[in-house]
C-alpha positions as CSV (number, residue, x, y, z in Angstrom):
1,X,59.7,100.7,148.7
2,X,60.3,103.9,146.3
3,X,60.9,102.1,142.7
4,X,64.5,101.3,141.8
5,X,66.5,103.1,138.7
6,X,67.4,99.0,137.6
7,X,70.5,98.6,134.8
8,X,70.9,95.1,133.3
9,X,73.5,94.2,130.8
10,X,73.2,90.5,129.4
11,X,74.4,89.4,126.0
12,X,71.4,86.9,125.8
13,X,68.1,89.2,124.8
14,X,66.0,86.9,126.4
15,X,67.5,87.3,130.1
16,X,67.2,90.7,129.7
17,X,63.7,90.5,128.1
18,X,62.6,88.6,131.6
19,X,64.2,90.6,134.1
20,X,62.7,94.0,132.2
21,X,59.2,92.4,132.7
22,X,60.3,91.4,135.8
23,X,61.1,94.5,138.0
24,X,58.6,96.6,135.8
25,X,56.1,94.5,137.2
26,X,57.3,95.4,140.6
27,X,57.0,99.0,139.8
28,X,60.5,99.4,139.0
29,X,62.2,101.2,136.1
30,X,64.9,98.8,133.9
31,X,67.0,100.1,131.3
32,X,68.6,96.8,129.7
33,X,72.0,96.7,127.3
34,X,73.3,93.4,125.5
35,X,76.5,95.6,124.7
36,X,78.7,97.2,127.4
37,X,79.4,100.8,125.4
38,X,75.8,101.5,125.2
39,X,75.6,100.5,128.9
40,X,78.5,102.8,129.9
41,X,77.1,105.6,128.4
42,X,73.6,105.2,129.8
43,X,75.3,104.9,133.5
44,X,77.2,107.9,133.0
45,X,74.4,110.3,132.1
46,X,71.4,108.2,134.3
47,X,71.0,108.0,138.1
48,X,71.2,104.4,138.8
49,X,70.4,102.2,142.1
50,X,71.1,98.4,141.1
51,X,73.4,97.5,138.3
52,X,73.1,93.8,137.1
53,X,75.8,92.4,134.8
54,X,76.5,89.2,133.5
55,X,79.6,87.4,134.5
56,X,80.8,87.0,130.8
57,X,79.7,89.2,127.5
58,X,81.1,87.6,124.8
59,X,84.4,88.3,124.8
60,X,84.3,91.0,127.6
61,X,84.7,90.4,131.4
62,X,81.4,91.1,133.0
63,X,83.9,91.8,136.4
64,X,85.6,94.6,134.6
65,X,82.7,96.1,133.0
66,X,81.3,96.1,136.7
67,X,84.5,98.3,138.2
68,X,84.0,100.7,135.7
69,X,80.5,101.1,135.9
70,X,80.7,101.5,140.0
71,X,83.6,104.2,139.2
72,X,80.6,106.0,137.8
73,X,77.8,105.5,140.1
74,X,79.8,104.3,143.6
75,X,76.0,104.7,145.0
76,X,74.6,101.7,143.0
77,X,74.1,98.1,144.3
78,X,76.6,96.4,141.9
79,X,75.5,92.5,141.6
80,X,77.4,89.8,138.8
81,X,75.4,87.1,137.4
82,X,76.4,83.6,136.1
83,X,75.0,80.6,134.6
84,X,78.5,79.1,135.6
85,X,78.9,79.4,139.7
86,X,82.1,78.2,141.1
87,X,83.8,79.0,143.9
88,X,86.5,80.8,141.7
89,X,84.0,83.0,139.8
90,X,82.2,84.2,143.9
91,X,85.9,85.0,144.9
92,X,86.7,87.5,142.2
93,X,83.5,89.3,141.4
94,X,83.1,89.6,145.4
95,X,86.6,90.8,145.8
96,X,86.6,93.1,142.7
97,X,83.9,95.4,143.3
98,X,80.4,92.8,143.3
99,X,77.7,93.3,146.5
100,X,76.4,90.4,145.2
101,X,76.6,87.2,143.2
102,X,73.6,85.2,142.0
103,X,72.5,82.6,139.8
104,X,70.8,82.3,136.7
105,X,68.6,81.6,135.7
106,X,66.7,83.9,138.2
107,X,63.2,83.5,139.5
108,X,60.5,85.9,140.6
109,X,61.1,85.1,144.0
110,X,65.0,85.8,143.7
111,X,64.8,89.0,142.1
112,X,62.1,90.4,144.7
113,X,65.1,89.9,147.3
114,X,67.4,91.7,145.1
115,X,65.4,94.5,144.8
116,X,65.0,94.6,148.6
117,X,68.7,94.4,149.3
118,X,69.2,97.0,147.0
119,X,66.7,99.6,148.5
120,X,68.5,98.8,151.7
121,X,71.5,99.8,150.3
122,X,70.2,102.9,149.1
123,X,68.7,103.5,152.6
124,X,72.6,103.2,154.0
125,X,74.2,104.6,151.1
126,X,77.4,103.3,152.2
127,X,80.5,102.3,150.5
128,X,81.7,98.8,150.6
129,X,85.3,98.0,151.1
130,X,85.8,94.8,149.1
131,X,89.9,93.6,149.7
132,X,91.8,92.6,146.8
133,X,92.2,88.7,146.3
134,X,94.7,87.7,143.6
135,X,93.5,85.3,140.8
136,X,92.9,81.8,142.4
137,X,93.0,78.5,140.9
138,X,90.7,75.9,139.8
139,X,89.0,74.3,142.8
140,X,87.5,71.2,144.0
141,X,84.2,72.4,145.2
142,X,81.3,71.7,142.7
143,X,78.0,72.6,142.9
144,X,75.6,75.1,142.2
145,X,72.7,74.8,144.0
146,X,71.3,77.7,146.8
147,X,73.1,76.2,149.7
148,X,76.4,76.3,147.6
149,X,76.2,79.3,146.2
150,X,76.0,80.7,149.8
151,X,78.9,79.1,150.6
152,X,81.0,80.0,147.4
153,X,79.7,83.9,148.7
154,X,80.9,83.3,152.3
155,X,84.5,81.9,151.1
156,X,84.8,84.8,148.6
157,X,83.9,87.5,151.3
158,X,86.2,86.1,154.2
159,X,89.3,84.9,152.3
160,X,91.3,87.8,151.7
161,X,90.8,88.6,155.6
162,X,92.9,87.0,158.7
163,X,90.3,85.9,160.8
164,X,89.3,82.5,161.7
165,X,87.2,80.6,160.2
166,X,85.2,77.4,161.8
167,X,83.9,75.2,158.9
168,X,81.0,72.7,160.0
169,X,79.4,69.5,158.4
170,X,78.5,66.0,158.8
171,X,81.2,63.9,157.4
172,X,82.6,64.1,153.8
173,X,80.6,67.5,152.5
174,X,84.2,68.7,151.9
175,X,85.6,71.1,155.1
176,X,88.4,70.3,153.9
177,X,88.0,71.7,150.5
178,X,86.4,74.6,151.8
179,X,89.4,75.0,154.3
180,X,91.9,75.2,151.1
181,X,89.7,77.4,148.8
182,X,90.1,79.9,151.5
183,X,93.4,79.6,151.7
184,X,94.2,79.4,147.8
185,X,91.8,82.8,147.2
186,X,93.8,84.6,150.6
187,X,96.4,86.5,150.3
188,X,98.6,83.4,152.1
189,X,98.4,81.1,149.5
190,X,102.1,81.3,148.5
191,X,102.5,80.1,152.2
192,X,102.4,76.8,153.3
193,X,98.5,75.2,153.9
194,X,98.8,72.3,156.8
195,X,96.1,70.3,157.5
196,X,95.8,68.6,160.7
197,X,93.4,65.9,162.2
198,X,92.9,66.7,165.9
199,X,91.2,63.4,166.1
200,X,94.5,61.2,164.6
201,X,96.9,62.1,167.9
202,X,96.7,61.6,171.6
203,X,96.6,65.3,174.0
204,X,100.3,64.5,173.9
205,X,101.6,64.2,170.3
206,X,99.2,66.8,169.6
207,X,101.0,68.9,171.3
208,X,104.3,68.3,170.2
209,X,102.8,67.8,166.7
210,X,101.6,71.4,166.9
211,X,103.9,73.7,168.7
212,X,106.8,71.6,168.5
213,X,109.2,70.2,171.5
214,X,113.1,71.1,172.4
215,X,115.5,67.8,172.9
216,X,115.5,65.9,176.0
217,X,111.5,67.6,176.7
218,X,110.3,64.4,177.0
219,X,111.4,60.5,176.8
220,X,111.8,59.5,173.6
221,X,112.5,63.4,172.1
222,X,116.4,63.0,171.1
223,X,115.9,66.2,169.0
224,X,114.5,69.2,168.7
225,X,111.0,69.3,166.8
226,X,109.3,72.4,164.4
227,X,106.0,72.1,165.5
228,X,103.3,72.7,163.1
229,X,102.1,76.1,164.1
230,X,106.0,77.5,163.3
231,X,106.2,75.8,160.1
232,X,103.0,77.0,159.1
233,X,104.1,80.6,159.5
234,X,103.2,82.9,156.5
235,X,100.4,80.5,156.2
236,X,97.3,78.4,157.3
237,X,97.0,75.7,159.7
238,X,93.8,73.8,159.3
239,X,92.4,71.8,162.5
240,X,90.0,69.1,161.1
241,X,88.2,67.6,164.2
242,X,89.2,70.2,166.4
243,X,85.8,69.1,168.6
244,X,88.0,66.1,169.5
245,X,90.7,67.5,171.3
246,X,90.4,67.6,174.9
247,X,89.4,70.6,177.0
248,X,93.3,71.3,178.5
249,X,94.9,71.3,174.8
250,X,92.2,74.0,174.1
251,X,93.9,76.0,176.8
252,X,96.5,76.0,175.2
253,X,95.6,76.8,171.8
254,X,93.7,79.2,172.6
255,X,96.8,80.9,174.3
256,X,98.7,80.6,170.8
257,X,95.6,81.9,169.0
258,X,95.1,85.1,171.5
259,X,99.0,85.6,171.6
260,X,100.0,84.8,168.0
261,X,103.4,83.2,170.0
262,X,104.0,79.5,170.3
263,X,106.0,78.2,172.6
264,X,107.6,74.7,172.5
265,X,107.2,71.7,174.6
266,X,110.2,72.1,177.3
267,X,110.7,75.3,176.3
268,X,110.8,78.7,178.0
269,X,110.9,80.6,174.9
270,X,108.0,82.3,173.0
271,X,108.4,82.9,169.3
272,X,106.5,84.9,167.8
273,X,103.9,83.6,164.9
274,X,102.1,84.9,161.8
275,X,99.4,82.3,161.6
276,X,95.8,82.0,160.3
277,X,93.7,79.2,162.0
278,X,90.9,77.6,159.9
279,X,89.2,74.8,162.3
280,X,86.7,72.1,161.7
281,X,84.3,69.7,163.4
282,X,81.4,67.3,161.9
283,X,80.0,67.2,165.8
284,X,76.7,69.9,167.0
285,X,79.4,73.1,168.8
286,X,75.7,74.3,170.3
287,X,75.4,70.8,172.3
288,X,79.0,70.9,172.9
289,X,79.2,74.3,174.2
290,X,76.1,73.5,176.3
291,X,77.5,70.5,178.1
292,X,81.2,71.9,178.2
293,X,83.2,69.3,176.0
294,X,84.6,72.5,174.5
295,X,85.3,75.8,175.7
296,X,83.5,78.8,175.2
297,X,86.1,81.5,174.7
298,X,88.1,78.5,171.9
299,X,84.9,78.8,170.2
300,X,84.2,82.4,169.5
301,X,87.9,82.7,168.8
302,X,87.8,80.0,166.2
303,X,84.6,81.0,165.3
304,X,84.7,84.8,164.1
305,X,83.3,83.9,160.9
306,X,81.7,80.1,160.4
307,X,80.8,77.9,157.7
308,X,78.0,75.5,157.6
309,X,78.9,73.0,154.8
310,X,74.9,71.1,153.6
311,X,74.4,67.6,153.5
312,X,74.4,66.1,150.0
313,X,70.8,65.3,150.5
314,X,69.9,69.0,151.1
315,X,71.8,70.1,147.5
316,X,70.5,66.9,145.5
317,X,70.1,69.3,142.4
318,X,74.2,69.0,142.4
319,X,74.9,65.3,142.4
320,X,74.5,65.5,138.2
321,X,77.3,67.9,138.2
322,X,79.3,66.0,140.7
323,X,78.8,62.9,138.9
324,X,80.4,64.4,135.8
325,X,82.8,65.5,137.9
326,X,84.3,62.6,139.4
327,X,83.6,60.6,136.1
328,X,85.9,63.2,134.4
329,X,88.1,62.8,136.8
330,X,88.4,59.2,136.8
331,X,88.5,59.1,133.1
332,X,91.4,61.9,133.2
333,X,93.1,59.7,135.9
334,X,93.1,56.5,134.3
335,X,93.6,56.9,130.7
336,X,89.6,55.8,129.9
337,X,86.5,57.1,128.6
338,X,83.7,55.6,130.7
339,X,80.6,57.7,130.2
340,X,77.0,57.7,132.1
341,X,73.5,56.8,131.1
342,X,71.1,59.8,131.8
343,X,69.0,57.0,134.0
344,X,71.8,55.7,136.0
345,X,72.3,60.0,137.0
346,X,68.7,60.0,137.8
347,X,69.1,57.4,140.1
348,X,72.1,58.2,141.6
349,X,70.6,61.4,142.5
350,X,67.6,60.0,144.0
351,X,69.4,58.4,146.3
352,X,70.7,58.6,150.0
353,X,74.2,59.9,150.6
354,X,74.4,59.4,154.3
355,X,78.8,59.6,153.8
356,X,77.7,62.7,151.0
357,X,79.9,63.9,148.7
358,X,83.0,61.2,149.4
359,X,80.5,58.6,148.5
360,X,79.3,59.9,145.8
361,X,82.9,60.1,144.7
362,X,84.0,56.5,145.7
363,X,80.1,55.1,144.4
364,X,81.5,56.5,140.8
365,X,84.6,55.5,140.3
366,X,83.7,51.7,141.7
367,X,80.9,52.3,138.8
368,X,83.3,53.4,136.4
369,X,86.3,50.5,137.4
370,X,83.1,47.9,136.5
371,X,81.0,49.5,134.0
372,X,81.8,46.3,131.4
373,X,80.8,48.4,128.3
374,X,82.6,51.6,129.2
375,X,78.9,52.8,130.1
376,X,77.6,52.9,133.7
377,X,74.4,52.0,133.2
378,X,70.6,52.0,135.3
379,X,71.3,48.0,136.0
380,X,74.7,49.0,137.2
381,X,73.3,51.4,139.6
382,X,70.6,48.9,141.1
383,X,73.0,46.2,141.4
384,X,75.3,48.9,143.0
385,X,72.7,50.0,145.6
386,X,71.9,46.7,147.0
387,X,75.4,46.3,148.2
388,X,75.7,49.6,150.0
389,X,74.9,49.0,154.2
390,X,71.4,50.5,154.2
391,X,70.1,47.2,153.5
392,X,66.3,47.2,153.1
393,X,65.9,51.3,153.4
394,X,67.9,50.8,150.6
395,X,66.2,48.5,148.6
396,X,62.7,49.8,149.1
397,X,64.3,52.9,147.4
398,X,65.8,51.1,144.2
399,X,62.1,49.7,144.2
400,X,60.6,52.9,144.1
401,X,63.1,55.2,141.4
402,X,63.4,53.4,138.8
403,X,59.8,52.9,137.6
404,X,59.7,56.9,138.1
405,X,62.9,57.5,136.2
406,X,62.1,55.1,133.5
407,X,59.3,56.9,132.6
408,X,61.1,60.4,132.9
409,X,63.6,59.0,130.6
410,X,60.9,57.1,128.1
411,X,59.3,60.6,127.7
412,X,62.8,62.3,127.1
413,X,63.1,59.7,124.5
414,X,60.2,59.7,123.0
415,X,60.0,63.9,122.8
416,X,63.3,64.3,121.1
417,X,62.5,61.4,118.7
418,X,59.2,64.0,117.9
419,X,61.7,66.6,117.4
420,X,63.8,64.9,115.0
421,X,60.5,63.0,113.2
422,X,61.7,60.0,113.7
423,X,65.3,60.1,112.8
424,X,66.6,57.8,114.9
425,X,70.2,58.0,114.0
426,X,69.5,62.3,114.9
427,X,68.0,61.5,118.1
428,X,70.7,59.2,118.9
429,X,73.3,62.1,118.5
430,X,70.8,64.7,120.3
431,X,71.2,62.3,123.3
432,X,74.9,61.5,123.2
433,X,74.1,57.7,122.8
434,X,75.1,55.3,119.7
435,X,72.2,54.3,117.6
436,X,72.5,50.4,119.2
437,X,71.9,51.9,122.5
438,X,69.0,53.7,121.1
439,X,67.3,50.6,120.2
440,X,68.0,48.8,123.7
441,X,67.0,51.6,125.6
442,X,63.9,52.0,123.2
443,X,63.0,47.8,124.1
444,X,63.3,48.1,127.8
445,X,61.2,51.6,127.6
446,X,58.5,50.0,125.7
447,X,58.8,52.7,122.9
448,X,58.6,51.0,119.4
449,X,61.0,52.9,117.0
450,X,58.7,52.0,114.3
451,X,55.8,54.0,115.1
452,X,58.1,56.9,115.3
453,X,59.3,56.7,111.8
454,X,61.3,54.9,109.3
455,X,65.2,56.7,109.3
């Protein structure tokens, strides 16, 4: 690889200390800017190949700076960074003028397949056409860990398009979600967003559910029905379980889908549709396919682009975050201000998920309804994990964590107590706990507050 011209901008010196050291390691040349005029000027007098800029500089946009800094060098692989990734944050920077969207902070390893992407597209030197999405709102979908972060990319990249999407996942890792930030960052998202469950109706009320039926089509239809498909028109229609319809529906949608016409049941007329079809299924489509429970040509229509949502137990590094999530939540919700103990997080995350996100949610707030004094607690999460239908997998688990976590958290303790010399009413604050708690935590850790000092 011929070495990259490299252009970071980062308000935080030591980010931009690390990725200097980092590609001029590699053999690669790295001007770096904490302010955004200095970097503008450099750009405008300095060949470039790979401009990195920080999702937010102070006060500045790091999106903005971007746009204007690829209105100078068009050439250059133009990447955002975050500490902060959300679904949100993926949409615009992809949309307005990013290649790429990463995470900090970055490793070795990551940067390495920057600078590789970046020589390849200084190889093709080609322009990319990035649509324009208009600014979405907050989402659902937390997380920031690889797996998500790919996702976030893929919803940001195919949202302002029309073509299907076909979102997969074991059950409760959010299609759903995923299926409305799509919709929310498209350029439908003043029109209507149905969701429909394939698996909730019969072939027949399906059909009549979706595409509607005239009066008298069938016993029991003393009126005309809108079907779904029409009233979704200037929008999306989402088909949850669409793996669960049978193969003679699928004809038929796939008629509406190739036609963009629906016509009703009892009906000779076609009217014409303006529809975009997100579809999802928690099933294997390869094993499907393969032993024809679906059809082929349904798939790779539905399928143009597809989403593979992870298990919670492949993104553990995001249960924290969704913890304070859904305790947020709850606490918004209900009026309340039950917080966590750092332990009870630890275990939680070390835990299986085989339900994932959903419960995670549900294990939280039945945490939060009980938590007797407004703190969930490590006991709270034991006794929580013995009722939960894993039954002795279970329990050899809660056998295992805690004595691990315990010590995690007794050496957390213990080092910020160092770092405050002993001042237990400072190390109380520095760990978001009252002083009592200090001392009851400190008795079940072993740690003896008196050895550690005298405030």
């Amino acid at each position: 690889m011929e070495p990259l011209r490299v252009v970071v901008i980062d308000d935080e010196a030591n980010t931009c200390t690390f990725l200097k050291a980092v590609f001029e390691a590699e053999g690669h040349g790295c001007h770096t800017f904490l302010r955004a005029e200095e970097a503008e000027q450099y750009v405008a007098n300095n060949q470039v190949d790979l401009v990195m800029v920080d999702m937010y500089l102070g006060a500045l946009n790091g999106i903005d700076l971007l746009q204007r800094l690829r209105a100078l060098r068009p050439n250059a692989y133009p990447i955002i960074m975050t500490a902060n990734v959300s679904v949100e944050t993926a949409a615009r920077a992809l949309s307005e003028g990013a290649v790429d969207y990463v995470s900090k902070p970055l490793t070795a390893e990551q940067m390495r397949a920057i600078a590789a992407r970046a020589d390849g597209f200084r190889l093709q030197q080609r322009q990319p056409v990035v649509p324009d999405i208009p600014e979405p709102s907050d989402s659902a979908i937390i997380g920031r860990s690889p797996k998500m972060l790919e996702v976030y990319k893929a919803i940001g990249r195919v949202a302002a398009s029309n073509v299907s999407v076909l979102i997969t996942g074991a059950s409760g890792t959010g299609k759903e979600l995923v299926a409305r930030a799509i919709h929310q960052h498209s350029k439908r998202k003043d029109g209507p967003f149905t969701p429909v469950n394939c698996g909730s109706f019969t072939e027949t009320l399906l059909e009549s559910e979706l595409f509607g039926h005239e009066k008298g089509a069938f016993t029991g239809a003393a009126s005309a029905h809108l079907g779904l498909v029409e009233a979704s028109d200037g929008g999306t229609l989402f088909l949850d379980e669409i793996t669960e319809t049978t193969l003679s529906f699928q004809v038929k949608l796939l008629r509406v889908i190739q036609e963009q016409q629906v016509r009703r049941v009892g009906s000779n007329k076609y009217t014409p549709i303006d529809v975009r079809m997100l579809a999802a299924s928690n099933r294997d489509m390869g094993s499907l396919l393969k032993q024809n429970q679906f059809r082929e040509d349904l798939y790779y229509r539905l399928a143009v682009v597809r989403i593979d949502l992870p298990p919670l137990e492949e993104r553990r590094d995001d249960i924290p975050l969704l913890v304070r999530h859904f305790l947020r939540r709850f606490n918004e919700k209900n009026g309340l201000g039950v917080t966590i103990d750092p332990a009870a997080v630890h275990l939680l995350q070390q835990m299986r998920w085989p339900g994932n996100v959903r419960e995670l949610e549900n294990t939280v707030n039945r945490l939060a309804i009980f938590a007797p004094t407004g703190e969930i607690t490590l006991p709270d999460v034991e006794a929580e994990t013995q009722r939960t239908p894993e039954g002795e997998e279970a329990a050899v688990l809660v056998a295992a964590a805690p004595d691990r976590l315990m010590e995690l958290e007794r050496q957390h303790i213990l080092e910020i107590l160092k770092q405050t010399g002993g001042n237990r009413s400072e190390a109380a604050r520095r760990l978001g706990i009252e002083r009592k708690t200090l001392y009851r935590k400190a008795l079940r850790l072993g740690i003896d507050l008196q050895a550690t000092g005298d405030k």
